[in-house]
C-alpha atoms as an extended CHARMM CRD file, in Angstrom:
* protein
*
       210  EXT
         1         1  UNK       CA             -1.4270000000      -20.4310000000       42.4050000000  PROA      1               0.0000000000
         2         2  UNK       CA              1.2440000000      -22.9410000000       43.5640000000  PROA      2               0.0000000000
         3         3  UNK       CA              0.7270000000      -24.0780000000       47.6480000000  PROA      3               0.0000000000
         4         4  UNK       CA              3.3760000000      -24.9830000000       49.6630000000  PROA      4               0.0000000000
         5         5  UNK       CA              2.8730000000      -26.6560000000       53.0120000000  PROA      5               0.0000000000
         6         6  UNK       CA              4.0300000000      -24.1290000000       56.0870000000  PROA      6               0.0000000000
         7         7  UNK       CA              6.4200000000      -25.7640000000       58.7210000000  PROA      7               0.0000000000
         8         8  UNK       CA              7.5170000000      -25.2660000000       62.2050000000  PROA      8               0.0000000000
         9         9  UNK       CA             10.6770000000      -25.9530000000       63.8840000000  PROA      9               0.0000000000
        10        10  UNK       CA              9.7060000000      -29.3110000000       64.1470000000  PROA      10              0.0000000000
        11        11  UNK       CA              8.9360000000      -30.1910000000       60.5880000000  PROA      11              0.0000000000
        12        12  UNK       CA              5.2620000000      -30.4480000000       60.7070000000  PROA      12              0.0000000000
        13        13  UNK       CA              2.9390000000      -28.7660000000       58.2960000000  PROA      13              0.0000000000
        14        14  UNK       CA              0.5460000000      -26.4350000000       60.5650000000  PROA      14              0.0000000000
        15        15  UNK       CA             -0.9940000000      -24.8300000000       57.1850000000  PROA      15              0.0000000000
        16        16  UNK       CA             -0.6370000000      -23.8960000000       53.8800000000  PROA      16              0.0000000000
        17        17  UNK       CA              0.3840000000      -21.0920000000       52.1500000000  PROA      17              0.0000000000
        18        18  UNK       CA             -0.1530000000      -19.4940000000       48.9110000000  PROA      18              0.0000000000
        19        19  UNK       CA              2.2590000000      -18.0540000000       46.9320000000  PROA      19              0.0000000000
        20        20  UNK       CA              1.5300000000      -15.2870000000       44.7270000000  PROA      20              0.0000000000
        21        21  UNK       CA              1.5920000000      -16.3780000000       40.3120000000  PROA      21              0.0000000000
        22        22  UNK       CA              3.7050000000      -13.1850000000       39.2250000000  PROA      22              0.0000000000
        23        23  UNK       CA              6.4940000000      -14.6330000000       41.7740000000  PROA      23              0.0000000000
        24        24  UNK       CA              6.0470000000      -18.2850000000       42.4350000000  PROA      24              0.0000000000
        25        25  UNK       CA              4.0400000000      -19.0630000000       39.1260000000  PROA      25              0.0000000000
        26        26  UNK       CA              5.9100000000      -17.8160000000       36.1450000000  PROA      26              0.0000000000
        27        27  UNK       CA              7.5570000000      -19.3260000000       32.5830000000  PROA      27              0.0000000000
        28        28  UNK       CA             10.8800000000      -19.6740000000       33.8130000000  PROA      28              0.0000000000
        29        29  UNK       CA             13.4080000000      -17.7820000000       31.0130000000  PROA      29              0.0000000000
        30        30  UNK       CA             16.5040000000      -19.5620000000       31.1810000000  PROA      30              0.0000000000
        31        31  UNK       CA             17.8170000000      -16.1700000000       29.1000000000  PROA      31              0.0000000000
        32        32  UNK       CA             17.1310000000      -13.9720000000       31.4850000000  PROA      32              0.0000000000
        33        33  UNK       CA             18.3160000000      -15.9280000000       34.1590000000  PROA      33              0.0000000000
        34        34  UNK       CA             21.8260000000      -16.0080000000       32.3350000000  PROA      34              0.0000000000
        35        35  UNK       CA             21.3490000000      -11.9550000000       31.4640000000  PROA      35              0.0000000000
        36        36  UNK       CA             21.4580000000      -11.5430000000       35.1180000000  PROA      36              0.0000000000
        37        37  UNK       CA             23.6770000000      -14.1310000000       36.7390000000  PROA      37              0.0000000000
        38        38  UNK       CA             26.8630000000      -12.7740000000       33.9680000000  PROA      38              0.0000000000
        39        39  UNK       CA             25.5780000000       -9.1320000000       34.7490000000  PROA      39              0.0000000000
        40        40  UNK       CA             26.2450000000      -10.0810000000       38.9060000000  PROA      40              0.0000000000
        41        41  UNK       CA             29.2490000000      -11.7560000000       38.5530000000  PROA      41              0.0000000000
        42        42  UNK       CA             30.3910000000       -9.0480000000       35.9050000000  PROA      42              0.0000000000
        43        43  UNK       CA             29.6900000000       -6.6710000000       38.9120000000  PROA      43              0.0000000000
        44        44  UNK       CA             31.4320000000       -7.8850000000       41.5290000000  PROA      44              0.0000000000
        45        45  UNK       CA             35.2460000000       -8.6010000000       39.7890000000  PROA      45              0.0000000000
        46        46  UNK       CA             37.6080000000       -5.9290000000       40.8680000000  PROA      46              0.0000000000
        47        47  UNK       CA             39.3800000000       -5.2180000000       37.8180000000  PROA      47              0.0000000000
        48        48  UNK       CA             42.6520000000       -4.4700000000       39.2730000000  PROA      48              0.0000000000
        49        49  UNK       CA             44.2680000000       -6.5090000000       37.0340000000  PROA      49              0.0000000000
        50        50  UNK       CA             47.4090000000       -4.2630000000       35.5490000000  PROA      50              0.0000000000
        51        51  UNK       CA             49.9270000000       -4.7610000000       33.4280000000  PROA      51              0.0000000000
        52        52  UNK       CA             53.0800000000       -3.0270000000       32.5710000000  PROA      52              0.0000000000
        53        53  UNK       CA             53.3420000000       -1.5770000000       29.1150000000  PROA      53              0.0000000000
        54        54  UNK       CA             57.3550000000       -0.6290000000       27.3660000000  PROA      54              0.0000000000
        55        55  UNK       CA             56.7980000000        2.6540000000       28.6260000000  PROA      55              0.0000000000
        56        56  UNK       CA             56.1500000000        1.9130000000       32.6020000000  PROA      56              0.0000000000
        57        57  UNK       CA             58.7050000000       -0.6830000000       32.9010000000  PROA      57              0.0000000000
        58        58  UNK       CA             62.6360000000        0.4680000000       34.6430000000  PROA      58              0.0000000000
        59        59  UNK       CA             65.0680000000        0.1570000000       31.9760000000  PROA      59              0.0000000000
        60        60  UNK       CA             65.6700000000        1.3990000000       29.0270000000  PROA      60              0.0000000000
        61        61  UNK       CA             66.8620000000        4.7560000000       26.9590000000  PROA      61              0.0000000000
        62        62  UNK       CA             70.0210000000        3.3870000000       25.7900000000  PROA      62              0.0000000000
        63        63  UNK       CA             70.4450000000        1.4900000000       22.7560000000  PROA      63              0.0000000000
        64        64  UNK       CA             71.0840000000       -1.3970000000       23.6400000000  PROA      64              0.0000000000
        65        65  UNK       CA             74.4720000000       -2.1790000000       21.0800000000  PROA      65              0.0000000000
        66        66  UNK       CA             75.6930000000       -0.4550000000       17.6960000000  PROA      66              0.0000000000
        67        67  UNK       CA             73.4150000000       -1.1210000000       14.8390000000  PROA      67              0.0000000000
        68        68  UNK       CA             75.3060000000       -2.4470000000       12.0880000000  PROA      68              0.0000000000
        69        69  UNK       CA             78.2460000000       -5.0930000000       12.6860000000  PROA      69              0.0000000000
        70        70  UNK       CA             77.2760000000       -7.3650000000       15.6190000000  PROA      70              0.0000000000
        71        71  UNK       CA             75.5720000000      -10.2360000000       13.7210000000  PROA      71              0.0000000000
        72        72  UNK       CA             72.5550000000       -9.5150000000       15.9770000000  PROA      72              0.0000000000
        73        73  UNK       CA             68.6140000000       -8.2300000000       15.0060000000  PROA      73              0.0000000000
        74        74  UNK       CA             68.4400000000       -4.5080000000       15.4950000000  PROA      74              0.0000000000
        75        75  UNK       CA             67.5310000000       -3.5530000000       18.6480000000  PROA      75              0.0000000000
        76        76  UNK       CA             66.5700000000       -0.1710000000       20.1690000000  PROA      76              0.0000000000
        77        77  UNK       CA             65.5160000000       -0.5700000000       23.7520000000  PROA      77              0.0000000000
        78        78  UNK       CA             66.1930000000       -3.6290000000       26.1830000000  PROA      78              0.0000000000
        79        79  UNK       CA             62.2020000000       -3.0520000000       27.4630000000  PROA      79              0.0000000000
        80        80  UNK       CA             61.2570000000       -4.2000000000       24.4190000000  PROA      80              0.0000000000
        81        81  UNK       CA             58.0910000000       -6.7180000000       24.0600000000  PROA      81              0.0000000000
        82        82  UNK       CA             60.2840000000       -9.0690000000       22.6380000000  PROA      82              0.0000000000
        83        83  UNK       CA             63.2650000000       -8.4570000000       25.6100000000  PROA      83              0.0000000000
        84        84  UNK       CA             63.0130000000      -11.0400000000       28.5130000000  PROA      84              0.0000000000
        85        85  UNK       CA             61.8900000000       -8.3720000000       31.3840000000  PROA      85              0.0000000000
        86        86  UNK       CA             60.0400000000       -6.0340000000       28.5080000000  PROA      86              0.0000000000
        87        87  UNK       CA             57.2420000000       -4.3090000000       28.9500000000  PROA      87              0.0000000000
        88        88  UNK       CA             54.0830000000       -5.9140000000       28.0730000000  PROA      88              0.0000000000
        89        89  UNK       CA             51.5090000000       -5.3950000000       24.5460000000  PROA      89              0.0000000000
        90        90  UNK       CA             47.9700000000       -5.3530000000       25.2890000000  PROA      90              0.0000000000
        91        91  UNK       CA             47.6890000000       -7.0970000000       28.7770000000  PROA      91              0.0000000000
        92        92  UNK       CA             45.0770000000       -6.0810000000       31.3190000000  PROA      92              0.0000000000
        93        93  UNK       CA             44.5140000000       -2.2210000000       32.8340000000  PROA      93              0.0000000000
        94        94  UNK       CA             42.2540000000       -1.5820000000       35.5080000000  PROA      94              0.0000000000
        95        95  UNK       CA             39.1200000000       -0.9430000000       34.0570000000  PROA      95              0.0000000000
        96        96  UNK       CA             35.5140000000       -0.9970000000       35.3540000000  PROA      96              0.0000000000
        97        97  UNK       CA             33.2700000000       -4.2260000000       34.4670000000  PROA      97              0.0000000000
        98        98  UNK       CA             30.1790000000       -3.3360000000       35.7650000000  PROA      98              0.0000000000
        99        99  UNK       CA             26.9580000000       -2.8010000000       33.9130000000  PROA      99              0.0000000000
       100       100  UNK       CA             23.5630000000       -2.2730000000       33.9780000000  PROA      100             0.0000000000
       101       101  UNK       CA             20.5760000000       -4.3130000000       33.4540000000  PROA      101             0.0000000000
       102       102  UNK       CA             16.6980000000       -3.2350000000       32.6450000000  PROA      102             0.0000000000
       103       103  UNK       CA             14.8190000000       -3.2030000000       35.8150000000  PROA      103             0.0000000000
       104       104  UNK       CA             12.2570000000       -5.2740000000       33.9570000000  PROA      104             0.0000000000
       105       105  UNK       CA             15.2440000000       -7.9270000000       33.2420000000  PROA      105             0.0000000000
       106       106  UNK       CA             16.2060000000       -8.2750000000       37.0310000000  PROA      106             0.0000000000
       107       107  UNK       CA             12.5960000000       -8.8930000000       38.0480000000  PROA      107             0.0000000000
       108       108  UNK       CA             11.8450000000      -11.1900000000       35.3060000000  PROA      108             0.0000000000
       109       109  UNK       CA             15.1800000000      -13.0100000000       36.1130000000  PROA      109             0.0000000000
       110       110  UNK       CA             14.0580000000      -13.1440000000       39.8900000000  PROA      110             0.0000000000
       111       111  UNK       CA             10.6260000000      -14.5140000000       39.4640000000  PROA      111             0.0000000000
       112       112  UNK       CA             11.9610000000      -17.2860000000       37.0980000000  PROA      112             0.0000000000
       113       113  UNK       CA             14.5090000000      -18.3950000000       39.7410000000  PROA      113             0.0000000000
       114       114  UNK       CA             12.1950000000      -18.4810000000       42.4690000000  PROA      114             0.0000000000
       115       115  UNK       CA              9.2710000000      -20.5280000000       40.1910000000  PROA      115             0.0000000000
       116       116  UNK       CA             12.4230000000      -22.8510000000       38.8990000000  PROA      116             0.0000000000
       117       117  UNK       CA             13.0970000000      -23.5150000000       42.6320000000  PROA      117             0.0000000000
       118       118  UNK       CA              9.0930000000      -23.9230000000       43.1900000000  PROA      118             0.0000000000
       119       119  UNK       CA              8.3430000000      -26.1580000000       40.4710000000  PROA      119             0.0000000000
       120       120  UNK       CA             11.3790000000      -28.6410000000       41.4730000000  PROA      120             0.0000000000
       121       121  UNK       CA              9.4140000000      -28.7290000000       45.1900000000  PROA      121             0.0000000000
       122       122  UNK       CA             12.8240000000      -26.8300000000       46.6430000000  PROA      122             0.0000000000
       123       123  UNK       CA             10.8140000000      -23.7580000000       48.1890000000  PROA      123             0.0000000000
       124       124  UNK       CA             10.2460000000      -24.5060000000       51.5390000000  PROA      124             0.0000000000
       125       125  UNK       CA              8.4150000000      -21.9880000000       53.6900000000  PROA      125             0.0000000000
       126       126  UNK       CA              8.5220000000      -21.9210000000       57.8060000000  PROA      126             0.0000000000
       127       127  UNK       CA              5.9510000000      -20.1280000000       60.1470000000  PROA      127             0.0000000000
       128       128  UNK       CA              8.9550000000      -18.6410000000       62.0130000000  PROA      128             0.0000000000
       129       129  UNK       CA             12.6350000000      -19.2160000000       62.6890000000  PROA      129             0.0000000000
       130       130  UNK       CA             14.2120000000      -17.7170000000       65.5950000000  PROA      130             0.0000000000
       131       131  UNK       CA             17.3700000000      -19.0040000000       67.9730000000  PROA      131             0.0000000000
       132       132  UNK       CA             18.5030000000      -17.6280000000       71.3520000000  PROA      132             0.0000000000
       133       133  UNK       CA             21.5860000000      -16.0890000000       70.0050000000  PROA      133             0.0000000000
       134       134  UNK       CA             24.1560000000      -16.5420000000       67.9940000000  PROA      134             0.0000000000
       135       135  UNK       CA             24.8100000000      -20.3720000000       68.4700000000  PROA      135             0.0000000000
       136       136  UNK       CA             25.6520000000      -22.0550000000       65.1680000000  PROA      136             0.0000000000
       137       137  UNK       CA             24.8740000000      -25.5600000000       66.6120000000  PROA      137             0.0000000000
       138       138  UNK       CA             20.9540000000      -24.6780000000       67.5510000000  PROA      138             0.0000000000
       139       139  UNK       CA             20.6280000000      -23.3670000000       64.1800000000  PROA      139             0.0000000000
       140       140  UNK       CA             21.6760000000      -26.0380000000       62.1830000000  PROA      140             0.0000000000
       141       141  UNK       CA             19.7610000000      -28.2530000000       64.2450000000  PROA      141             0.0000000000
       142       142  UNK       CA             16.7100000000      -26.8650000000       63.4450000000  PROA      142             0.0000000000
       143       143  UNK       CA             17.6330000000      -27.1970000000       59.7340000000  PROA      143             0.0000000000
       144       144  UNK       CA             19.0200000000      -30.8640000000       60.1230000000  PROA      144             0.0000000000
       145       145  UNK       CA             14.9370000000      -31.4570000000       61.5560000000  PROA      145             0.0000000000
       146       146  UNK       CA             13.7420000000      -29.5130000000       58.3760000000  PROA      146             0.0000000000
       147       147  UNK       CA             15.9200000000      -31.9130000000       56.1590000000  PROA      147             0.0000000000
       148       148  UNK       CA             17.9440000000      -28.5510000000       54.9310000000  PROA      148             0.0000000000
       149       149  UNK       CA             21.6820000000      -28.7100000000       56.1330000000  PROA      149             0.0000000000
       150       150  UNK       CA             23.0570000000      -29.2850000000       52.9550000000  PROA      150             0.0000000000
       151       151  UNK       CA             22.6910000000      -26.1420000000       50.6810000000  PROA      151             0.0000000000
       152       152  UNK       CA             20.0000000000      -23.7280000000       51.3150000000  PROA      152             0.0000000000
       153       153  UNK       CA             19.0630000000      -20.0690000000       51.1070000000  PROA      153             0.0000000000
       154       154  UNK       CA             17.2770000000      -18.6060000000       54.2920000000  PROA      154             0.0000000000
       155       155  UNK       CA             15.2110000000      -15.9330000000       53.2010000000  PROA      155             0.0000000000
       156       156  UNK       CA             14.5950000000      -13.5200000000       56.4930000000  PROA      156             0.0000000000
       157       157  UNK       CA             11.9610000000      -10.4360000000       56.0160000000  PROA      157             0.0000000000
       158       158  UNK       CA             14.5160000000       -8.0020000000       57.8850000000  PROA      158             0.0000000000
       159       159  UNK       CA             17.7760000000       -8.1470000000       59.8610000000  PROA      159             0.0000000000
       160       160  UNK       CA             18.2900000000      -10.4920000000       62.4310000000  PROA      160             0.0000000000
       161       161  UNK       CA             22.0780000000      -10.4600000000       63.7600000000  PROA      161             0.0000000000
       162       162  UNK       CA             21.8400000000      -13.7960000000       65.8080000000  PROA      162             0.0000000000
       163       163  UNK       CA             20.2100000000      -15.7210000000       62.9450000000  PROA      163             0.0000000000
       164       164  UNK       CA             22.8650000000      -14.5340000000       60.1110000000  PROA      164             0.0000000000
       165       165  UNK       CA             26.1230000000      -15.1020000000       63.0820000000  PROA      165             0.0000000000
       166       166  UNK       CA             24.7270000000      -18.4100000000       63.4600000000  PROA      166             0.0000000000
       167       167  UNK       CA             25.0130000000      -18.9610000000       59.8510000000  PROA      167             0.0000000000
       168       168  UNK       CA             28.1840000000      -18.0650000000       59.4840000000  PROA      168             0.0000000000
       169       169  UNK       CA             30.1260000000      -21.0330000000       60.6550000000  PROA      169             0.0000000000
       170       170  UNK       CA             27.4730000000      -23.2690000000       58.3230000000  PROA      170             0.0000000000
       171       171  UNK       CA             29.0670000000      -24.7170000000       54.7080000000  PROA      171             0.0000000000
       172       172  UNK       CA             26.5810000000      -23.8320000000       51.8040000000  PROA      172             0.0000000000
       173       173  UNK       CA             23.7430000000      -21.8520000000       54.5190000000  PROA      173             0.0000000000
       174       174  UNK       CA             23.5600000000      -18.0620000000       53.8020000000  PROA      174             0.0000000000
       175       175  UNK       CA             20.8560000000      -15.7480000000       54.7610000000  PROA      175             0.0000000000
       176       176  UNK       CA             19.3940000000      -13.1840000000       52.2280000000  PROA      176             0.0000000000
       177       177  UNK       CA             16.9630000000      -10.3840000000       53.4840000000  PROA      177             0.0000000000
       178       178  UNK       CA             13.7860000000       -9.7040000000       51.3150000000  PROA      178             0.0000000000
       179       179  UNK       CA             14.8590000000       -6.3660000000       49.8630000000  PROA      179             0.0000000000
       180       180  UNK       CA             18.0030000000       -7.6020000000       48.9270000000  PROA      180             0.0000000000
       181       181  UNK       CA             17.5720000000      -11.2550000000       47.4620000000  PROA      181             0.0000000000
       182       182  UNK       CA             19.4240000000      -11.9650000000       44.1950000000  PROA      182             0.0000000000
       183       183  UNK       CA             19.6470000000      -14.1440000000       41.3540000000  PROA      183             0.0000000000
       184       184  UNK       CA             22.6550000000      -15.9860000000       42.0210000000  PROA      184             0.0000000000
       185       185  UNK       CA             21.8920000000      -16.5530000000       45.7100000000  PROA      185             0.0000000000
       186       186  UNK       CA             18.8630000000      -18.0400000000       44.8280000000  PROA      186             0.0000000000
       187       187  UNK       CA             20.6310000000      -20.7140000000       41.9710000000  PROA      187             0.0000000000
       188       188  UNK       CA             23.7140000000      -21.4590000000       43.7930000000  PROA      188             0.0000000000
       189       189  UNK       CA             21.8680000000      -23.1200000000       46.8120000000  PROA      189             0.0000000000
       190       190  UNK       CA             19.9350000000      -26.1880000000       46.6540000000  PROA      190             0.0000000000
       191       191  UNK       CA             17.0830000000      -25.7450000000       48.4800000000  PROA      191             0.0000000000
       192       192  UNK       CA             15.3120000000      -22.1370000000       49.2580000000  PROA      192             0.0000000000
       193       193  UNK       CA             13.8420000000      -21.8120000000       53.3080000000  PROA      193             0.0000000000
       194       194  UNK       CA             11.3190000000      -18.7190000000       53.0490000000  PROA      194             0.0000000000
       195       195  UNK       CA             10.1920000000      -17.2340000000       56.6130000000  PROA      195             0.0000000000
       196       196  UNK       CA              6.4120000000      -16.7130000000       56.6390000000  PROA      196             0.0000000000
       197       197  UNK       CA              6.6210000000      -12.9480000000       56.9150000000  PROA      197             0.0000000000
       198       198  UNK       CA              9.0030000000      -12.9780000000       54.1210000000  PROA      198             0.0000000000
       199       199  UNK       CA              6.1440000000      -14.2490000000       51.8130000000  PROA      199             0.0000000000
       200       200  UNK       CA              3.8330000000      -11.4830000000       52.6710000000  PROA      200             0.0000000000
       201       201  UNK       CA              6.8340000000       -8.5840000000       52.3520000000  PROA      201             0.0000000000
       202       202  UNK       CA              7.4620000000      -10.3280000000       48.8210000000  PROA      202             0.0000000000
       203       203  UNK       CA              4.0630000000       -9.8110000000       47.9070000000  PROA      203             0.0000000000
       204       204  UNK       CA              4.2760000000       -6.2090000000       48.8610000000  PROA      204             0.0000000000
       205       205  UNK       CA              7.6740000000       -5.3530000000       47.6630000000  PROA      205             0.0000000000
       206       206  UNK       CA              7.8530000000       -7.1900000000       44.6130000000  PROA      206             0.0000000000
       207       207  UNK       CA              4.4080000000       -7.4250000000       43.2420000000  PROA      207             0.0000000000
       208       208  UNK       CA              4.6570000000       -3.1390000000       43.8260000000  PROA      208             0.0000000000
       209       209  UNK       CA              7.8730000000       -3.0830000000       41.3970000000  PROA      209             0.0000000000
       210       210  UNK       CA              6.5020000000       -5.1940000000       38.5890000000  PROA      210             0.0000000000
């Protein structure tokens, strides 16, 4: 079972903690995280790309000259493909890119980014991280103590307003809540900052859904 030490505000270990095998402890599958990082991204483009076929373009209906005798190609419409201002052959319509992945995938997928980020000694875990409101500059000196102002991933066990405002204003700091941590969060950030109570709602949550 892989031990991390637990911090305060200060950056002294008070403790340890344990964090659970089936989350911390895993084989990490580099295919599943991939699976579920393309499947995220897939989810969140807009698809409103659009494009303007012969038939949607203004123009058109009249030939454009006679047939025979000009010298020219044949031509029947000026919105043409071929006609500077023509409509368009198989460019993008708006169209839905979102799928869905196994439950058993996601999970998998989560529990191999989280024992990536373990195994590299980039889980860090606090007893408790709280400011006085939202005030950007208390926060991040709490994480310039902890040695995490670069790129991390706060992981909070519920809402806390004046803790994700005071984030905000950060570069590369983001706060995730327990029940809705993901993938790609947990990848595109450096280092991973896990509130103690998080831990415990992880094993609860998680452990449950496996």
């Amino acid at each position: 079972m892989p031990q991390v030490d637990l911090l305060n505000k200060d950056n002294k270990a008070v403790n340890k903690v344990d964090l659970p095998d089936d989350i911390f402890g895993v084989e990490v599958r580099k295919d599943l995280l991939h699976d579920v990082v393309r499947n995220y991204l897939a989810n969140r483009r807009q698809g409103t790309a659009s494009t303007r076929t012969r038939g949607e373009v203004s123009g058109g209906g009249k030939k454009p000259y006679r047939q025979k005798g000009t010298g020219r190609a044949r031509a029947g419409s000026n919105r043409s493909p071929v006609w500077r201002g023509g409509g368009t052959v198989f460019g993008p319509k708006p169209r839905d890119y979102s799928y869905r992945l196994p439950k058993k995938v996601k999970w998998g997928a989560l529990s191999s980014a989280l024992s990536s980020k373990t195994a590299s000694g980039q889980i860090f875990v606090i007893d408790n991280l709280t400011v006085s409101g939202p005030k950007t500059k208390e926060l991040y000196s709490v994480l310039k103590g902890l040695g995490l102002d670069m790129s991390v991933l706060i992981i909070t066990p519920e809402k806390d307003s004046a803790l994700e405002l005071s984030a905000r204003n950060i570069p590369n700091v983001d706060i995730a809540r327990v029940n809705e941590l993901n993938v790609y969060s947990i990848l595109n950030h450096e280092k991973v900052l896990i509130l103690k109570k998080s831990v415990d709602l992880m094993k609860e949550i998680y452990l449950d859904e496996q």
